[in-house]
Structure formats: C-alpha cells, structure tokens
KEVOMI-675493 format. One record per residue: residue in three letters; chain; x, y, z of N, C-alpha, C in turn. Coordinates in pm, whole numbers, plus 50000, padded with zeros to 5 digits. Example, Ala and Ser with C-alpha at 12.3 -4.5 7.8 and 13.67 -1.06 7.14 Angstrom:
   res   chain     n_X     n_Y     n_Z    ca_X    ca_Y    ca_Z     c_X     c_Y     c_Z
   ALA       A   51319   49431   50780   51230   49550   50780   51320   49670   50780
   SER       A   51285   49775   50708   51367   49894   50714   51290   50003   50787
REM end
This chain:
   res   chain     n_X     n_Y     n_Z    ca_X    ca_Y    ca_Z     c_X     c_Y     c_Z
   UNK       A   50705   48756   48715   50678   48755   48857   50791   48819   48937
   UNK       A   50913   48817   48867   51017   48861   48915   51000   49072   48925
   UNK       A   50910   49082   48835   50947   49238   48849   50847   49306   48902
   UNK       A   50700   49175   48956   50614   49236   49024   50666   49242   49218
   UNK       A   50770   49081   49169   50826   49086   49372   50913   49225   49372
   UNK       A   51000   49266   49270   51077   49401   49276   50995   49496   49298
   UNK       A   50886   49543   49203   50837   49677   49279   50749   49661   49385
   UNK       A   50711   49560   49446   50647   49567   49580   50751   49602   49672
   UNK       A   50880   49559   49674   50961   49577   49764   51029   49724   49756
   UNK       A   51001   49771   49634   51039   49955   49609   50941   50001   49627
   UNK       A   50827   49943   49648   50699   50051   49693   50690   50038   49850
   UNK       A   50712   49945   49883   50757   49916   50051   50918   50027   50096
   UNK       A   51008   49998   50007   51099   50103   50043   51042   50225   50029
   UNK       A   51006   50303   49918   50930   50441   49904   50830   50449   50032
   UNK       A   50754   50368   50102   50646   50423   50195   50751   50466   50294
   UNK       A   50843   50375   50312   50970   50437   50401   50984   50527   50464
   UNK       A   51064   50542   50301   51172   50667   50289   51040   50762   50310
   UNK       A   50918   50781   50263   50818   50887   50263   50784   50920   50422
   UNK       A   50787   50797   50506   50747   50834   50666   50829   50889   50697
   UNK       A   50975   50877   50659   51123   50978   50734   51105   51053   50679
   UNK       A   51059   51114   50579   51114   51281   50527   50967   51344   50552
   UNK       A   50832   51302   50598   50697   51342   50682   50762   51368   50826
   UNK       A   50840   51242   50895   50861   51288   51031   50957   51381   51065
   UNK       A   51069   51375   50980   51159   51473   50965   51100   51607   50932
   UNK       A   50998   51616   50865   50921   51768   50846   50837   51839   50964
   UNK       A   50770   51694   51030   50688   51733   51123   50781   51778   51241
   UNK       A   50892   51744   51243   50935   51735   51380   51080   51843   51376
   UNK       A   51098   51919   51285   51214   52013   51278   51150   52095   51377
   UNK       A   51269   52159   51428   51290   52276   51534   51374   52430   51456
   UNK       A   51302   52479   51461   51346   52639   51434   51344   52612   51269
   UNK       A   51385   52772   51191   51353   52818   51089   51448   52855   51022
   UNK       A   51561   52739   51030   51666   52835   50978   51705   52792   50856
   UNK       A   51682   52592   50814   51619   52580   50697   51471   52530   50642
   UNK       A   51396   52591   50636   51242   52575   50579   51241   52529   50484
   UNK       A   51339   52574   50380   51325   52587   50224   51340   52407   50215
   UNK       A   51490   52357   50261   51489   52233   50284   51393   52179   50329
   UNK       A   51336   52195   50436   51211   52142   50482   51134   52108   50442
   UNK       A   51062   52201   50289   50962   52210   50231   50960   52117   50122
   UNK       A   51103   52135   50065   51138   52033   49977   51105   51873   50054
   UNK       A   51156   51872   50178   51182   51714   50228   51021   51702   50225
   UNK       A   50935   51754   50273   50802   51716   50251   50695   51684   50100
   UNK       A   50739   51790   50040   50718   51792   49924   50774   51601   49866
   UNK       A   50890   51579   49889   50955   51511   49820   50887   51374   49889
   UNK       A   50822   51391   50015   50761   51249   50083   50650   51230   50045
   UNK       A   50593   51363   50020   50451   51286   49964   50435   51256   49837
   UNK       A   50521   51298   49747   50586   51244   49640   50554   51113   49616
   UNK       A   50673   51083   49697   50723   50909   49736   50580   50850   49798
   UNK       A   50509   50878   49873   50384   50825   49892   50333   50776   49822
   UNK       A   50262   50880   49707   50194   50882   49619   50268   50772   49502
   UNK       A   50367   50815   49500   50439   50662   49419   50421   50510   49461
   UNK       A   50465   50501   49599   50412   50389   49640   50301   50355   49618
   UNK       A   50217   50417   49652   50060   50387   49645   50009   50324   49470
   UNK       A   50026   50431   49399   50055   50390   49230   50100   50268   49239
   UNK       A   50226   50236   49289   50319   50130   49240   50243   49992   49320
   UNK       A   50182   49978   49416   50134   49887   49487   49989   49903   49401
   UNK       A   49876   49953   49390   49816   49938   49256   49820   49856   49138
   UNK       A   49942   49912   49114   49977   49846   48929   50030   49714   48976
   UNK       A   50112   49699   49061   50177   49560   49083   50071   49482   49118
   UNK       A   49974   49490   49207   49845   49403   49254   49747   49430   49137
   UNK       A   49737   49474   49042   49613   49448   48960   49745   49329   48862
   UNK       A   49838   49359   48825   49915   49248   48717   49924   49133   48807
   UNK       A   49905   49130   48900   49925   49011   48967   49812   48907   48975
   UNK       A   49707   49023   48960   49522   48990   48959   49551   48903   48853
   UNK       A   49571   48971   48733   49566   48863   48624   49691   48797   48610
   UNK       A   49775   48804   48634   49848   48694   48614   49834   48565   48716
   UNK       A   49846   48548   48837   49769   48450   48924   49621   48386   48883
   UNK       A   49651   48207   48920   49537   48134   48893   49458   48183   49028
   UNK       A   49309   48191   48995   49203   48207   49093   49250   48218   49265
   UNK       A   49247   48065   49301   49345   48050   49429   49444   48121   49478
   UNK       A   49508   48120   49427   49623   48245   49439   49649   48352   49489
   UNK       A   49526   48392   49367   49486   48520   49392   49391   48564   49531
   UNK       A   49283   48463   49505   49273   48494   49640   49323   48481   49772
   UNK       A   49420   48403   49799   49472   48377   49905   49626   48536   49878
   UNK       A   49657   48589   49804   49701   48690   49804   49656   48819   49829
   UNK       A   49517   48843   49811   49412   48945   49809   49374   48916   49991
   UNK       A   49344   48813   50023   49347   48786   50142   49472   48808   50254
   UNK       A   49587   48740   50224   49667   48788   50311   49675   48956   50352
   UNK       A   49720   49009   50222   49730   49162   50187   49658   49275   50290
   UNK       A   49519   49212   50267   49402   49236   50348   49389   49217   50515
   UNK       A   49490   49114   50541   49507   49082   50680   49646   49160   50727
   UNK       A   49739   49185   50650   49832   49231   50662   49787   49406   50691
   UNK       A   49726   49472   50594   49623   49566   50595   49590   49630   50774
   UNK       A   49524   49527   50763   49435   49573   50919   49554   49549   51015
   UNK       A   49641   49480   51051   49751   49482   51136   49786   49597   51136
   UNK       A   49845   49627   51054   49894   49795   51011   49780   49926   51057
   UNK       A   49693   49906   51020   49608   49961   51069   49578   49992   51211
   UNK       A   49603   49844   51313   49555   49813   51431   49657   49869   51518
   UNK       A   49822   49884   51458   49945   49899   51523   49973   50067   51524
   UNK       A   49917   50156   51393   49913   50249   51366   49823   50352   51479
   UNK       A   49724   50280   51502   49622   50289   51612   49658   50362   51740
   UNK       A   49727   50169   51735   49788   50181   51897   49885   50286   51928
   UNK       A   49969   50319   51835   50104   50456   51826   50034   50572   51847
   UNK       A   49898   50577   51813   49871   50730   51851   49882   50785   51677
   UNK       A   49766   50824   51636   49754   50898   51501   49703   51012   51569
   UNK       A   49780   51134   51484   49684   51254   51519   49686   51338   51323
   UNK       A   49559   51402   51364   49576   51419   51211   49630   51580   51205
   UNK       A   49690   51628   51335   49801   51722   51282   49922   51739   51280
   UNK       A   49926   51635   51298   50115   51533   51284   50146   51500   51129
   UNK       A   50205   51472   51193   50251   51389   51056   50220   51227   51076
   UNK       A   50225   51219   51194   50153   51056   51253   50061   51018   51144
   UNK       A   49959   51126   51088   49879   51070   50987   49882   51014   50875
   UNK       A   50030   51006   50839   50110   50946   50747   50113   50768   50746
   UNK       A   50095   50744   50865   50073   50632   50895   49988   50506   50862
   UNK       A   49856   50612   50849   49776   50518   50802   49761   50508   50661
   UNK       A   49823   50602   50555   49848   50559   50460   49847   50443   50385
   UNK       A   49995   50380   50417   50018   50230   50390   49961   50110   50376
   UNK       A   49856   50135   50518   49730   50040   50553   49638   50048   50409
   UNK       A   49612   50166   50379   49498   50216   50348   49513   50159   50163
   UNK       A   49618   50195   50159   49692   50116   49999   49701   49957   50016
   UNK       A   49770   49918   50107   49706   49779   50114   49615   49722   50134
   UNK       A   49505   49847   50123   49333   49744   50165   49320   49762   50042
   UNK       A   49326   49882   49970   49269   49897   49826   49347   49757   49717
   UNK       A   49456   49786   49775   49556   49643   49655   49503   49527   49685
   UNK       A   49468   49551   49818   49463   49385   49825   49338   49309   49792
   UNK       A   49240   49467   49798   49110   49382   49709   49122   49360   49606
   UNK       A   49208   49420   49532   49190   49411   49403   49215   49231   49352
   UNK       A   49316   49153   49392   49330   49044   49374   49224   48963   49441
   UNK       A   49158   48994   49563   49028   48902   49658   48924   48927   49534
   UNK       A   48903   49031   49479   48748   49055   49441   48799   48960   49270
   UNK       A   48920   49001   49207   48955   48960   49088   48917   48757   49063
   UNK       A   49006   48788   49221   49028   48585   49189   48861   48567   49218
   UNK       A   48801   48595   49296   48665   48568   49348   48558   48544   49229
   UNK       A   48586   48687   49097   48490   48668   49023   48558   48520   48926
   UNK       A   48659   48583   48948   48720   48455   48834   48681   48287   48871
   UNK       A   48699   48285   49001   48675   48153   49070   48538   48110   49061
   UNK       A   48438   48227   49052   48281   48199   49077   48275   48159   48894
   UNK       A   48297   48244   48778   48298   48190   48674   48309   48060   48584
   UNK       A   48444   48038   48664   48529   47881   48635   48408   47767   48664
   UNK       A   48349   47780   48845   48259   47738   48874   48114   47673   48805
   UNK       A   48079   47787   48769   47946   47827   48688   47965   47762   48550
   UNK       A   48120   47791   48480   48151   47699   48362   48119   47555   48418
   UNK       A   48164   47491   48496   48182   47381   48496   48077   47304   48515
   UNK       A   47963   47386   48599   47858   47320   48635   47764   47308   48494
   UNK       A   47793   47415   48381   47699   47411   48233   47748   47282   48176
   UNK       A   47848   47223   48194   47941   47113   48133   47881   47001   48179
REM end
C-alpha cells in the first residue's frame, strides 16, 4: 500500500511538472530558443502521459487489493474529486488553443481511475452479495 500512496503522489507531481513545461511552451515570447521550447513541450506531454499510465496502474492494484467498501468509497471519492477539477478548470477559462487545454487532462484521468475501483468494488460487492444470499 505503501508504493501505491508513492506513485499517486509522483503521478500528481508529474501532472505538475507537465502543466509548467505546457504553460511555459504556450506562453514563450520570441524565437530565440524554440529548440528548447520544443523539447520543454515534448518533455510535458511526456510527463502527462506518464501520469496518466501511472494513475491507471496504481488504481486498478488498488481495485484488487482493497476489500469491496473501500474500494468503493475510493472509486467514489476519486470521482468527486474528478468533477471538482473539472468544474474549477471550467471556471479558469479552457481554450483548446492554449495550452489551458492541458487542464482538463488530470480530471479526465481521474474519472477513468476512479472508475476503475467504483465499477471493480461494485461488481465485487454485488457478487459477495449474491454468494451469500445462495447460502
């Protein structure tokens, strides 16, 4: 449990570091280094894309390792946490030829993670159920 709380918190750092080196791309003035530039972007969506992976793999091991409850009340928060992000991202103003669009990213990985544990514990919980009632 210890190395699923670690990479949530490096996939939370990586979305980061990925929004500064998107806003830092979007928002340079003049041409005098691009090359850097290209790299710093290159290198954010990188880090995106890692996060995203890494919030994935950490929420499906968590699917199964968490009893039912758990899980769902983890799949749930996630999910509420999700749409906040979403709702705040909103309010800032997304444009999708910014880099602003970077934004909703994060949200968008925490809706997918966070079902993964709601729908996991759910079937698991309806099963347990269904066992118990054959008994």
């Amino acid at each position: 449990m210890r190395l699923a709380r670690r990479a949530i918190f490096v996939a939370i750092g990586l979305t980061l570091i990925a929004i500064y080196l998107l806003r830092l791309t979007g928002e340079h003035i003049g041409a005098d280094q691009e090359s850097a530039y290209r790299f710093a972007e290159g290198l954010g969506l990188f880090f995106l894309f890692l996060a995203g992976v890494l919030f994935l793999a950490t929420y499906g091991f968590l699917a199964l390792k968490l009893s039912h409850g758990r899980c769902l009340l983890l799949g749930c928060v996630t999910l509420v946490l999700a749409a906040i992000l979403w709702m705040l991202a909103m309010q800032f103003g997304v444009s999708v030829h910014s880099w602003t669009i970077t934004l909703l990213f994060p949200s968008m990985f925490l809706f997918v993670a966070g079902s993964i544990p709601t729908i996991g514990g759910a079937i698991r919980f309806l099963i347990s159920t269904l066992r118990s009632e054959k008994n």
